[in-house]
DSSP file (Angstrom, degrees, kcal/mol; ACC not computed):
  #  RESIDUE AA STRUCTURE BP1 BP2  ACC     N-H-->O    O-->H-N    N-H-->O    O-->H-N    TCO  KAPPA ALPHA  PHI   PSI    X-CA   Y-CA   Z-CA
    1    1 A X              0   0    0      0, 0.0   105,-0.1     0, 0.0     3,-0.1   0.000 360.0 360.0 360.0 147.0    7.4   70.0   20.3
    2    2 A X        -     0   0    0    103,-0.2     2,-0.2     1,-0.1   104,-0.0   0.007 360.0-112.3 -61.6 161.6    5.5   68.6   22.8
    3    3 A X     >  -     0   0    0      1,-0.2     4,-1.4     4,-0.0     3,-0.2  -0.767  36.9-109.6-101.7 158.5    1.6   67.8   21.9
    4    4 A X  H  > S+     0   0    0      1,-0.2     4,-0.6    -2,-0.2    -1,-0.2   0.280 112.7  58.9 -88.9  23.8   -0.6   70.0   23.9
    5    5 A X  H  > S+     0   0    0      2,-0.1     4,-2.3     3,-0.1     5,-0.4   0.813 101.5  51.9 -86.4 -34.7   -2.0   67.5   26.1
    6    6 A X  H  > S+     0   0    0     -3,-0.2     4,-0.7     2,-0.2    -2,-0.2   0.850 118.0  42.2 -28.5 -61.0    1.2   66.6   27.3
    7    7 A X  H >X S+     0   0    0     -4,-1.4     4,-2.7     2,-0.2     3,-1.4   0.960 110.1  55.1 -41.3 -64.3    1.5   70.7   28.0
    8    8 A X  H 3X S+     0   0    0     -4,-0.6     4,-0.6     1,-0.2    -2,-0.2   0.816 111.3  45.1 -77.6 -33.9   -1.8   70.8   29.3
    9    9 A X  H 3< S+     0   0    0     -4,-2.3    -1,-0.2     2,-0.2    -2,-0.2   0.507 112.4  51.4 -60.7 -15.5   -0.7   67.8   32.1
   10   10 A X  H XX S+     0   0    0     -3,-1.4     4,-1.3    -4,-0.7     3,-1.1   0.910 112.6  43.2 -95.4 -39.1    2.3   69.3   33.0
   11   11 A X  H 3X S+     0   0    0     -4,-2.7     4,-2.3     1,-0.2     5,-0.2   0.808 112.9  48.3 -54.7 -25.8    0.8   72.4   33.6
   12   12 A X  H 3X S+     0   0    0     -4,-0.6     4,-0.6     1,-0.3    -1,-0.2   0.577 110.2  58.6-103.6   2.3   -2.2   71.1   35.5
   13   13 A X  H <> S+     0   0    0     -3,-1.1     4,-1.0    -4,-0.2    -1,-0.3   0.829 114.8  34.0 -66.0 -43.7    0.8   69.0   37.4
   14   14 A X  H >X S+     0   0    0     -4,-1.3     3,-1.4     2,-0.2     4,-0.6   0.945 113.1  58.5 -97.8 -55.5    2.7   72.6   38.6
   15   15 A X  H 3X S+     0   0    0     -4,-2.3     4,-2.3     1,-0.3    -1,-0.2   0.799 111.4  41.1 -51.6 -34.3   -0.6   74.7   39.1
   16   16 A X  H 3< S+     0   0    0     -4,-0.6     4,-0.5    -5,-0.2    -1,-0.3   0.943 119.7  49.4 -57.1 -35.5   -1.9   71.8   41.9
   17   17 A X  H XX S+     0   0    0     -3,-1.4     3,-3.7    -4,-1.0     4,-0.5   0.965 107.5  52.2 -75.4 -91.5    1.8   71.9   43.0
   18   18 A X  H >< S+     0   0    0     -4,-0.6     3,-1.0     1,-0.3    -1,-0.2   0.505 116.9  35.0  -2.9 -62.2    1.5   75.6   43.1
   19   19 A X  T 3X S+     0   0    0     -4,-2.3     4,-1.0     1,-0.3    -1,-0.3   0.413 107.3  67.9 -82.6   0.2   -1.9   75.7   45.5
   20   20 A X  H <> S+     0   0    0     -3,-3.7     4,-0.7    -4,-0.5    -1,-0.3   0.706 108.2  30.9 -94.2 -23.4   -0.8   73.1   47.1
   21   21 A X  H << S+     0   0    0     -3,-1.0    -2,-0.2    -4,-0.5    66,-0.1   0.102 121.5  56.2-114.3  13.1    2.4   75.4   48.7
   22   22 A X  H >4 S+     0   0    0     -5,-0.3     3,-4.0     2,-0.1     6,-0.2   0.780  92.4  64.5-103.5 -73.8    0.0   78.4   48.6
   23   23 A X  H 3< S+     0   0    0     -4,-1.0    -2,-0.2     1,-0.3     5,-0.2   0.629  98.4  61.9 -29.9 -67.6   -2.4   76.6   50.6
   24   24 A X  T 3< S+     0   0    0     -4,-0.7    -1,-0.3     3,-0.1     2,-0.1   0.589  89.6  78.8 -15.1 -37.0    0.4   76.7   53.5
   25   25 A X  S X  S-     0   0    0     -3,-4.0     3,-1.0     3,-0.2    49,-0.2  -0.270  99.9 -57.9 -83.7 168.6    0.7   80.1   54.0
   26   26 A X  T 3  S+     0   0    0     47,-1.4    47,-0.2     1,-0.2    -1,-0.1  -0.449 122.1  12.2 -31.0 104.6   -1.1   82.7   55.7
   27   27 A X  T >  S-     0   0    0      3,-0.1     2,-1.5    -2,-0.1     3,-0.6  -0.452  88.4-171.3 126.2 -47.0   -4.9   82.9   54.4
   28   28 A X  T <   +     0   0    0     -3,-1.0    -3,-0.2     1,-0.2    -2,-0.1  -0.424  61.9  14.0  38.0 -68.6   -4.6   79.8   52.6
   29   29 A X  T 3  S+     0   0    0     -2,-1.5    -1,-0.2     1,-0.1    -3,-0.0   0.088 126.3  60.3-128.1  43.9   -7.3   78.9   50.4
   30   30 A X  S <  S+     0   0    0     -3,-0.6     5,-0.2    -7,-0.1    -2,-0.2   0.596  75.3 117.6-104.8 -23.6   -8.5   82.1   50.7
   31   31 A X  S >> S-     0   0    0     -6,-0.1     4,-2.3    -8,-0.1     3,-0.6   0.127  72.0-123.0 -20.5 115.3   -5.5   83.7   49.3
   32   32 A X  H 3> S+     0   0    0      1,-0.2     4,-0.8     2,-0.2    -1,-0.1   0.782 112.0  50.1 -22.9 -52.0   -6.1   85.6   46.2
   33   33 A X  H 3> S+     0   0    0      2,-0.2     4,-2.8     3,-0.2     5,-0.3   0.716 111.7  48.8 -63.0 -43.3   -3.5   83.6   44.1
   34   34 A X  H <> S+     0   0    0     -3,-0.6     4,-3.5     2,-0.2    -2,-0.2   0.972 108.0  54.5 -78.3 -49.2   -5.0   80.1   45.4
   35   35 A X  H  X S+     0   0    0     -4,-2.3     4,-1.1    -5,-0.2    -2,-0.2   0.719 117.6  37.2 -27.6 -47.7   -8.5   81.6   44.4
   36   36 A X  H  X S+     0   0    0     -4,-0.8     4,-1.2     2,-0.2    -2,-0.2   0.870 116.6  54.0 -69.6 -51.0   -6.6   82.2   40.5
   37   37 A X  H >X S+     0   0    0     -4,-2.8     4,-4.0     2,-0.2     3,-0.6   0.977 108.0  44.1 -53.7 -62.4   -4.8   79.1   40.7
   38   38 A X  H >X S+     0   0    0     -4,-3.5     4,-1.5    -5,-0.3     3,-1.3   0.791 114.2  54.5 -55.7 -71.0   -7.9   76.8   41.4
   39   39 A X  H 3X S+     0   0    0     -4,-1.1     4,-0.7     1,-0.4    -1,-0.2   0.531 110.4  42.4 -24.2 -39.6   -9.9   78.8   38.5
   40   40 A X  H <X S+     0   0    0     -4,-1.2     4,-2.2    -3,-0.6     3,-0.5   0.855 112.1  56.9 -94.9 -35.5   -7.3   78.1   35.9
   41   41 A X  H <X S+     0   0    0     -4,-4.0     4,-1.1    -3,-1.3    -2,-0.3   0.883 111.1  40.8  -1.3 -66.4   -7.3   74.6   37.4
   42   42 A X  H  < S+     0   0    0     -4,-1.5    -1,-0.2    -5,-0.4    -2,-0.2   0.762 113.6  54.7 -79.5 -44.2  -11.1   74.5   36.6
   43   43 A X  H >< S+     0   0    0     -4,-0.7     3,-0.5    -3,-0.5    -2,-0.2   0.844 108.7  49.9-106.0 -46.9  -10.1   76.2   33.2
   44   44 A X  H 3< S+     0   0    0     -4,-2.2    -2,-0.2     1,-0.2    -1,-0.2   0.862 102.6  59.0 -47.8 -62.3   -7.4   73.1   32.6
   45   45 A X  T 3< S+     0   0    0     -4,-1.1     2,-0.3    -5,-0.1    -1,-0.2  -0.105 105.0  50.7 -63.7  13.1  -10.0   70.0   33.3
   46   46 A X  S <  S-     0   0    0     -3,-0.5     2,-0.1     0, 0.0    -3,-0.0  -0.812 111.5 -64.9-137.1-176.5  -12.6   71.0   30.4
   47   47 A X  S    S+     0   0    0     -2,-0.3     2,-0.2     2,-0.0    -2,-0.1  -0.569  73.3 147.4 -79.3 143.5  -11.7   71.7   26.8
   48   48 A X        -     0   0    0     -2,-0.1     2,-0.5    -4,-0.1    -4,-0.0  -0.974  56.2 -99.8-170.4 168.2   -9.8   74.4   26.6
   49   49 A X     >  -     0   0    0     -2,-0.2     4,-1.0     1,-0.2     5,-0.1  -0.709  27.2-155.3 -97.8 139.2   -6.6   76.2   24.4
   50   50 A X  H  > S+     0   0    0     -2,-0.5     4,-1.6     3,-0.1     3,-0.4   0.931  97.5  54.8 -83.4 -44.8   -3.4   75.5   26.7
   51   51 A X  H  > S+     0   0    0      1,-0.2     4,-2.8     2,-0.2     5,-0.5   0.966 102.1  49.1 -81.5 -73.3   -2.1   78.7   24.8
   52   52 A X  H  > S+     0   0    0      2,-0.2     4,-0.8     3,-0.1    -1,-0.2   0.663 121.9  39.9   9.8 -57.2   -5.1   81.0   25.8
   53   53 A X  H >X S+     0   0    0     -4,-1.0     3,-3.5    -3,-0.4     4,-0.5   0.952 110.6  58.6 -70.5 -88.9   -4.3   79.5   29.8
   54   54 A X  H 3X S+     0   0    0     -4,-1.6     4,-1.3     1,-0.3    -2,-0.2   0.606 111.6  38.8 -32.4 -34.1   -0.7   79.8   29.1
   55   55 A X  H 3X S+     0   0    0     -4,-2.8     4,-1.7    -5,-0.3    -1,-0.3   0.870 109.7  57.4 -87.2 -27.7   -1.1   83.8   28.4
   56   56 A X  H << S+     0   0    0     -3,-3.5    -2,-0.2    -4,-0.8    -1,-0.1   0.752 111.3  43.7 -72.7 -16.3   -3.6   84.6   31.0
   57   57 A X  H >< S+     0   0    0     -4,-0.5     3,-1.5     2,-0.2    -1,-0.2   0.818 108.9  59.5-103.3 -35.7   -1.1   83.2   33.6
   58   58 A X  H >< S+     0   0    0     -4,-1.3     3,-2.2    -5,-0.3    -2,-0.2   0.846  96.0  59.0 -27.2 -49.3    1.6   84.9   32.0
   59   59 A X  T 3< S+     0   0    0     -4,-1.7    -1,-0.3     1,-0.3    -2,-0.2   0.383  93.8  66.9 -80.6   1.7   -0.1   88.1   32.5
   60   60 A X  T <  S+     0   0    0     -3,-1.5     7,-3.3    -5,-0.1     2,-0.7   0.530  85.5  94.8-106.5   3.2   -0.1   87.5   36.5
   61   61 A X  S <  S+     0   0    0     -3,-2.2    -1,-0.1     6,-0.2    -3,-0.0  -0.726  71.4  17.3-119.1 139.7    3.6   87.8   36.4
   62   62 A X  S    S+     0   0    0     -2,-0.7     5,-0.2     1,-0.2     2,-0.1  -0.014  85.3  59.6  86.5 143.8    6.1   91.4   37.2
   63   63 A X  S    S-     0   0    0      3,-0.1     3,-0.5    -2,-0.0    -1,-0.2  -0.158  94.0 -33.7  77.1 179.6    4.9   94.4   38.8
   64   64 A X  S    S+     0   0    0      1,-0.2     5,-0.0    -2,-0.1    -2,-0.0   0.046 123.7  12.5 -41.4 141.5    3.6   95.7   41.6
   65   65 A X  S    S+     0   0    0      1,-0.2    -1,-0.2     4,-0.1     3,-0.0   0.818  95.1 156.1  60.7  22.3    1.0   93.0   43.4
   66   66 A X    >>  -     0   0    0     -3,-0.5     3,-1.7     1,-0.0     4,-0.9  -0.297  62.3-117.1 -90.3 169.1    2.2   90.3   41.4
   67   67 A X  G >4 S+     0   0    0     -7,-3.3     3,-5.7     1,-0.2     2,-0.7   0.938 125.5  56.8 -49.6 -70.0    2.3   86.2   41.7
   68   68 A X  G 34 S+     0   0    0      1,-0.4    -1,-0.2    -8,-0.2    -7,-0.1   0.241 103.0  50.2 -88.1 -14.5    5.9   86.9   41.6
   69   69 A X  G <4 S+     0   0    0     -3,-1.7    -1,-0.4    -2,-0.7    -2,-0.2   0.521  80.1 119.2-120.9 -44.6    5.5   89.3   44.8
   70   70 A X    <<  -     0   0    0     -3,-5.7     2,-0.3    -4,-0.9    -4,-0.0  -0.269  40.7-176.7 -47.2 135.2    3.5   86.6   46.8
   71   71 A X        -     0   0    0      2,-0.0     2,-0.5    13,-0.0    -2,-0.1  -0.931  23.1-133.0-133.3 131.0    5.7   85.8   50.0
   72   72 A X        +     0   0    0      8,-0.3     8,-4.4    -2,-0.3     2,-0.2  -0.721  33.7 178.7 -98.2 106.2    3.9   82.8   52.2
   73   73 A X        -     0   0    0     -2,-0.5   -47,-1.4     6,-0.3     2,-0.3  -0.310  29.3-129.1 -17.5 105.7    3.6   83.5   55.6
   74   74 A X  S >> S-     0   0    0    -49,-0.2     4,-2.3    -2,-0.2     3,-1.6  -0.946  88.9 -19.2-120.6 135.0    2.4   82.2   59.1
   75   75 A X  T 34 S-     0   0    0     -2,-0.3    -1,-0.1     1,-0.2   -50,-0.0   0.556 117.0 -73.7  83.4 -11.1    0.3   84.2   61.3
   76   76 A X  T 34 S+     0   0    0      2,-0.1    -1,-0.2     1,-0.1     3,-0.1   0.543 128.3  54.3  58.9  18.1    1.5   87.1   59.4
   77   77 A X  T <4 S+     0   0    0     -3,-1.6     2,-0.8     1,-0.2    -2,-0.2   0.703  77.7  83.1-151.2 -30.8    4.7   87.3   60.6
   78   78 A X     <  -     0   0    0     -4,-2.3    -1,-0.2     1,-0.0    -4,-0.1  -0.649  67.4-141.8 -50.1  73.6    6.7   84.2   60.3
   79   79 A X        -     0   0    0     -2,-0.8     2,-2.0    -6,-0.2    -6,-0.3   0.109   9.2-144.0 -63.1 112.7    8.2   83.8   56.6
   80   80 A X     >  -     0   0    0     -8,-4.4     4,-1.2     1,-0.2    -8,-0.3  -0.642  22.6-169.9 -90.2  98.1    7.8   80.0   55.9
   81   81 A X  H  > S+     0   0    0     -2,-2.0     4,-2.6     1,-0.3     3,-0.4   0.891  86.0  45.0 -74.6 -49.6   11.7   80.2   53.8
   82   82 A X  H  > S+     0   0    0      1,-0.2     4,-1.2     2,-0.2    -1,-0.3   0.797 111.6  49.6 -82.9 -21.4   11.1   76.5   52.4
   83   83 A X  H  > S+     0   0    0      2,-0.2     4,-1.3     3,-0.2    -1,-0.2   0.795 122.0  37.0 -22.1 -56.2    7.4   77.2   51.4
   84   84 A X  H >X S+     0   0    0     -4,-1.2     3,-1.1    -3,-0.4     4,-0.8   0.992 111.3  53.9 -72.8 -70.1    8.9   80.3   49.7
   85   85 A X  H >< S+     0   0    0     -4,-2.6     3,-4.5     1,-0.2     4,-0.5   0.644 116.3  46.2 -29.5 -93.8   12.2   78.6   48.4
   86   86 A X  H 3X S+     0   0    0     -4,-1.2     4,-1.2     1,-0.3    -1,-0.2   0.513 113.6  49.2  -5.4 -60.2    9.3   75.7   46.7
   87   87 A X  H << S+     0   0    0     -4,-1.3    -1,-0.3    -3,-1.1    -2,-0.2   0.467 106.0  53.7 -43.9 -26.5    7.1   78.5   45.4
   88   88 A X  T XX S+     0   0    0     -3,-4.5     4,-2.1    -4,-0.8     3,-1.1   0.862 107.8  46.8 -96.0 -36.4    9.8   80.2   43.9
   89   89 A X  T 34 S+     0   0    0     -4,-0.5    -2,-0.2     1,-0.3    -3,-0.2   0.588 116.4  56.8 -84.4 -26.1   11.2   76.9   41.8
   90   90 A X  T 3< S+     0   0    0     -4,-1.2     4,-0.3     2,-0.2    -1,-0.3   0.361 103.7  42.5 -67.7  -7.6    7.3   76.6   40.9
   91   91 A X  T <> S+     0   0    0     -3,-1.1     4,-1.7     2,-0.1     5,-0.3   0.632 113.6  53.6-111.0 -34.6    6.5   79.8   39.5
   92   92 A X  T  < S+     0   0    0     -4,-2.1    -2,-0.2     1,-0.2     4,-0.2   0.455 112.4  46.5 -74.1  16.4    9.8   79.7   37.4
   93   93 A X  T  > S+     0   0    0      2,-0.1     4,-1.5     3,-0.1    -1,-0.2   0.602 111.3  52.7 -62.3 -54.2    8.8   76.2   36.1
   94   94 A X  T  4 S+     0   0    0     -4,-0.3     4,-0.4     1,-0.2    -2,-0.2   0.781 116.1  38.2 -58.3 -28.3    5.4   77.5   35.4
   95   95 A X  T >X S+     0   0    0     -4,-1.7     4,-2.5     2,-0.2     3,-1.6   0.921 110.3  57.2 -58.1 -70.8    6.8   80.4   33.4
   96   96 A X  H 3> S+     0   0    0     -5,-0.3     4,-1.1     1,-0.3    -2,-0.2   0.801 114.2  40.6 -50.6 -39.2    9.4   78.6   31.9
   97   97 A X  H 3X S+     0   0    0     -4,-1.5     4,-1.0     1,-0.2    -1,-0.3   0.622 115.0  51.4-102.8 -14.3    6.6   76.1   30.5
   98   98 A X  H <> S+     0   0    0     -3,-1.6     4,-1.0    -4,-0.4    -2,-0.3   0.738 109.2  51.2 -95.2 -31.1    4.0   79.1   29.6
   99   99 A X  H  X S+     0   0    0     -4,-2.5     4,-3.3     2,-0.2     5,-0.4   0.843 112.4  47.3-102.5 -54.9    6.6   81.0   27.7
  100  100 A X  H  X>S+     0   0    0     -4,-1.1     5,-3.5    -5,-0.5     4,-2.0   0.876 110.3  50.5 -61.9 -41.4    7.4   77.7   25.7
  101  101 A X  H  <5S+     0   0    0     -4,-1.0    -1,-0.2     3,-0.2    -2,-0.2   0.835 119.2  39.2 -62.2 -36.4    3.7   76.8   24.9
  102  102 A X  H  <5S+     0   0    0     -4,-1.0    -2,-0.2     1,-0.2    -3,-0.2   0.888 115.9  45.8 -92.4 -17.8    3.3   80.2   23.6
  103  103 A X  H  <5S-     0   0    0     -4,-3.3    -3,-0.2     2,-0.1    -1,-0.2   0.698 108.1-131.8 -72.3 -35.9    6.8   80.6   21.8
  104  104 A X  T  <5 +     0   0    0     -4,-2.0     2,-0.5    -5,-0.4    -3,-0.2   0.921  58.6 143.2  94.1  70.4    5.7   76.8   20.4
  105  105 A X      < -     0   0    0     -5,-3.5    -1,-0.3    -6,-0.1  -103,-0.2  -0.984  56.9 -85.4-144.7 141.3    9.5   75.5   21.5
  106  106 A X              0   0    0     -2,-0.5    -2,-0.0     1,-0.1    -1,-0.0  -0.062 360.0 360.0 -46.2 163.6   10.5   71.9   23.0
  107  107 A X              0   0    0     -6,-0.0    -1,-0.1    -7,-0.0    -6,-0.0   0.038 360.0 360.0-127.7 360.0   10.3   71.5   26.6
């Protein structure tokens, strides 16, 4: 298994990547999601437990109103499809890599 700074730099790798393709959309970095994002950001860059993070981000995915549920926008009516397409391969990375820290399985 990976050591959890190693975890705690790949994550803090996809969550800029993350606000960085949120920031694009409609609202930008006012979007709720970019608001979460930067906060577990902020949460990354001090001491902190990578599993703790790793559950809390969990918890923002499936159901109603979810990350998973964000579609980015322009204007409110254009769907920016490679924005999305990017977003989409970023929250199943992020997943992929929060499920593994917390299961405590190679990456």
């Amino acid at each position: 298994m990976e050591p959890k700074s190693t975890q705690s730099q790949e994550m803090i790798h996809l969550v800029t990547e993350v606000m960085n393709t949120i920031e694009c959309g409609y609202r930008g970095k006012e979007n709720s999601w970019y608001k979460f994002f930067g906060t577990i950001l902020e949460r990354l860059n001090k001491p902190h437990s990578v599993d703790k993070i790793a559950r809390d981000i969990i918890s923002v995915y499936g159901g109603m109103g979810t990350f998973n549920d964000l579609v980015l926008h322009k204007n409110q009516i254009t769907m920016l499809q490679e924005e999305n397409d990017k977003l989409e391969q970023l929250r199943h990375d992020l997943y992929i890599l929060c499920e593994k820290i917390l299961t405590n399985t190679e990456l």
